[in-house]
Structure formats: structure tokens, C-alpha cells
N, C-alpha and C positions, 0 to 999 in steps of 0.2 A: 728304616731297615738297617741292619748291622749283615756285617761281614764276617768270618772266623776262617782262619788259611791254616791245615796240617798239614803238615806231615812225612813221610819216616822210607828211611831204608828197605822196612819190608812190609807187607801184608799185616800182619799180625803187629806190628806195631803202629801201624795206623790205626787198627782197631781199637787196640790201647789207648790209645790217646782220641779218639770219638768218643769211647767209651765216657771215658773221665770230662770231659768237656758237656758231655750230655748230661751226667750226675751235678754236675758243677752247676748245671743251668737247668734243672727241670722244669720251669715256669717261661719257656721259652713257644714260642710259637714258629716250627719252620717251615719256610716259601719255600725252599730248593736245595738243593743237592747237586754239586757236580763234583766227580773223579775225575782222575788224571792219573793215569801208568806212564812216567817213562825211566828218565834214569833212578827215582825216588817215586813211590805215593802217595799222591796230595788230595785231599780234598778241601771245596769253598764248601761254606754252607752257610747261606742267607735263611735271616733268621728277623723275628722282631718278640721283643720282651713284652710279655702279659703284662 
């Protein structure tokens, strides 16, 4: 299992950068997903490579 930590000042820029990390890695298999709101927007996203 691999790890991947974003993220950004706003909304829409975390998107942005999901986005791109998801094109970046299409051959990717994901376990989970967690958010985080507080003073930034962060997400982890547990992952393992096909």
C-alpha cells in the first residue's frame, strides 16, 4: 500500500491537484479516501499500483 498527502488553501484547489495526481496515476487501485477541513484542505488517499 502507498500513501499520497494534498493539499491547498481552497476548495477548488485541492480539486486541482486530485485531479492531476489521478491523470498522473491511472493504473492505480484505491483503498480509501480521507478529508480534512481546517485551517487548509488536505486529503490522504491510500492507494496500491496495478
Amino acid at each position: 500500500m502507498k500513501t499520497k498527502t494534498l493539499s491547498a488553501m481552497t476548495e477548488k484547489g485541492l480539486d486541482k491537484k486530485i485531479a492531476e495526481f489521478f491523470y498522473e496515476n491511472q493504473y492505480i487501485e484505491v483503498t480509501d479516501i480521507k478529508f480534512s477541513v481546517g485551517s487548509v484542505f488536505a486529503v490522504l488517499i491510500l492507494y496500491k499500483d496495478k
